[in-house]
C-alpha positions in Angstrom: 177.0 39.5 117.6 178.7 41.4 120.0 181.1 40.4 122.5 180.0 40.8 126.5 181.9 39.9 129.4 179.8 40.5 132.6 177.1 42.7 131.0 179.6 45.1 129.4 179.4 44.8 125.6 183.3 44.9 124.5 184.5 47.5 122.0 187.4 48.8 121.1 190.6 46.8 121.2 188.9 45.1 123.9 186.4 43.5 121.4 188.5 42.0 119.6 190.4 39.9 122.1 189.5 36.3 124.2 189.7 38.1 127.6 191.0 36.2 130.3 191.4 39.5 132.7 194.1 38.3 135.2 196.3 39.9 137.9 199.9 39.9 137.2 200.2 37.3 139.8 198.5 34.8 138.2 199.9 35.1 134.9 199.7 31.8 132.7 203.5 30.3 131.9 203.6 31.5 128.1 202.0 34.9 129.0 204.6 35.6 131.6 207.2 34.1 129.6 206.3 36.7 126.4 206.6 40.1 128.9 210.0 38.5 130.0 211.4 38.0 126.4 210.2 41.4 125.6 211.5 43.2 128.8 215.6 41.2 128.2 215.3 42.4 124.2 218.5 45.4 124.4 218.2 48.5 122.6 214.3 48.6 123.1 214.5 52.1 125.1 211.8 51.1 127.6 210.5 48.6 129.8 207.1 47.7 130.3 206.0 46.6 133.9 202.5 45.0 133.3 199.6 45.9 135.8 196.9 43.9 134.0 196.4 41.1 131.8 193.6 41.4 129.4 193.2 38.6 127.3 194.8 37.4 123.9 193.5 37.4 120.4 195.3 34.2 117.2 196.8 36.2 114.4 199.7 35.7 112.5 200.9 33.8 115.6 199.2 35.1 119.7 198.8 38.7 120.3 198.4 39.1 124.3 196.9 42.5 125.5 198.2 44.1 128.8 197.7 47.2 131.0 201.2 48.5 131.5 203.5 50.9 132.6 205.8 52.1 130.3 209.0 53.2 131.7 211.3 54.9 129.5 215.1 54.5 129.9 215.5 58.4 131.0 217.6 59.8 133.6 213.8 60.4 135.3 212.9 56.6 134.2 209.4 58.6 133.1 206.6 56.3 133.1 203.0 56.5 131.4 200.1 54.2 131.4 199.9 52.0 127.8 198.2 49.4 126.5 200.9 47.1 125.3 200.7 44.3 123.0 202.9 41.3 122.5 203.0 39.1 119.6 204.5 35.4 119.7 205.1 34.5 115.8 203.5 31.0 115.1 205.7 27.8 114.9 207.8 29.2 118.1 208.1 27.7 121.5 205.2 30.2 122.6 205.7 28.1 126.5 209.5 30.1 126.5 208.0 33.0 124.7 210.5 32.5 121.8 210.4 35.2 119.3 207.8 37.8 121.4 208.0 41.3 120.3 206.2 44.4 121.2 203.4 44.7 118.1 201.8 48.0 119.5 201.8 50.2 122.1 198.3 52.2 123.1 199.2 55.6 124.3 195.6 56.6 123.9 191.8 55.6 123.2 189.5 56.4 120.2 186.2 57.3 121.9 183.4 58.2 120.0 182.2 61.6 119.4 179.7 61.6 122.4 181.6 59.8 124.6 184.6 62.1 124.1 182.4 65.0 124.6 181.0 63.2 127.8 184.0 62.2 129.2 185.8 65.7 128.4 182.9 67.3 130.1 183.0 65.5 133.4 187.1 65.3 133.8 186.5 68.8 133.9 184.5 68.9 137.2 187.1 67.0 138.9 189.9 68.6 140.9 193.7 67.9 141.2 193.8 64.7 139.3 193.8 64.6 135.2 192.4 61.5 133.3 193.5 60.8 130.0 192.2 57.7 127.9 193.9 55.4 127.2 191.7 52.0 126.1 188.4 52.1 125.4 186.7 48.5 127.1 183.1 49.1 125.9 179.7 50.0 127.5 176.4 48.2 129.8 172.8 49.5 128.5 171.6 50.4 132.3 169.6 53.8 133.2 171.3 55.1 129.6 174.8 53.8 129.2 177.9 53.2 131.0 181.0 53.4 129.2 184.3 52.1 130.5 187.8 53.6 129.9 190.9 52.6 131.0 192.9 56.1 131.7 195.8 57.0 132.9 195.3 58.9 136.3 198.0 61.7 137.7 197.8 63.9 140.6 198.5 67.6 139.4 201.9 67.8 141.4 205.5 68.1 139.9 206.8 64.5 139.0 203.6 62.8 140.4 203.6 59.2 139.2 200.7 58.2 137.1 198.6 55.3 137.8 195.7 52.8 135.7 192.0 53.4 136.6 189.0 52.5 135.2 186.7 55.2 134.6 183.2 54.5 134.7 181.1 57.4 132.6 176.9 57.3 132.6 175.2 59.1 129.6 171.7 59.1 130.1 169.2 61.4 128.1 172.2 63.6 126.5 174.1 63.9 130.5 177.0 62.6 131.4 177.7 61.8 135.0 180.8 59.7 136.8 179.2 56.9 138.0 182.9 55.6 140.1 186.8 55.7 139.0 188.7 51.8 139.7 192.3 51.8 140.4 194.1 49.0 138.5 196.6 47.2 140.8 199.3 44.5 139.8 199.3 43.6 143.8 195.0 43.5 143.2 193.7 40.6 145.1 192.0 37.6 143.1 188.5 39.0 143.4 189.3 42.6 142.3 189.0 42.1 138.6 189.0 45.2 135.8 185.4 45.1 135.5 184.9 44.5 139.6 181.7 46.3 139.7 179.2 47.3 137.5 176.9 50.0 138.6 173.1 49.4 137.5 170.4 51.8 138.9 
């Protein structure tokens, strides 16, 4: 049976997570202490400043799932938009975050065939800001389908920062349509959530 948080039927690397989709501000004690382990390992080339916390999954110890920025240690300090996963191996202190590593980083999201062609065909239409995926979250059966990605958006300007969105697609009878883009915030307020609204017509 599929997975559904709030109507939207989780795919992806989404579905295979216990989401628990929290602001970085109220990240739980062994979830905070697993980004800070990470972020003090030397050598790693990056840091990873986490927008969103998705949810974890139990293998081979706790995988947690973030939105992230991934800032690379350039003389530019370029940053993208990842999904970044931290594993804590079993039988450490997983309250201290004792062992975490980065298992994976998501640079970008499998979509299938018509949703790639969907979303290709509407980022098109839109002017002076390019969407790339990055996580797939999943869809909401409503007039056709909604499909939710998590992109990574960027203003079409010389070293314009890039920022997390959710990007909300409608296919219905073979046409895609926007139906709203989400900015992802690490200041976000409680009640903002990444699945805050889900259009239904």
């Amino acid at each position: 049976m599929a997975k559904k948080f709030g109507g939207i039927e989780l795919g992806g690397v989404f579905g295979g997570y216990e989401i628990e989709n929290l602001p970085v501000n109220k990240l739980p004690q062994e979830v905070a202490s697993a980004i800070g382990v990470v972020n003090s390992t030397p050598l790693l080339g990056a840091t990873y400043n986490p927008i969103w916390y998705v949810g974890k999954q139990v293998v081979n110890g706790v995988n947690y799932l973030f939105i992230a920025e991934d800032i690379r240690a350039t003389k530019n300090k370029d940053k993208s938009i990842v999904g970044l996963v931290i594993n804590v191996p079993p039988g450490e202190n997983s309250m201290q975050g004792e062992g975490a590593k980065v298992d994976r980083i998501i640079e970008s999201a499998s979509l299938a065939p018509e949703v790639e062609t969907a979303f290709a065909t509407v980022e098109k239409s839109l002017c002076g800001v390019s969407y790339k995926p990055v996580m797939y979250v999943g869809k909401q059966i409503v007039r056709g389908e909604n499909h939710y990605v998590v992109c990574e958006a960027k203003v079409i300007y010389p070293n314009a920062q890039p920022r997390a969105v959710v990007f909300v697609l409608n296919i219905f009878e073979g046409k895609p349509s926007i139906v709203g883009i989400m900015p992802i915030s690490a200041g976000a307020k409680d009640e903002q959530n990444l699945f805050g609204y889900a259009f239904t017509w």
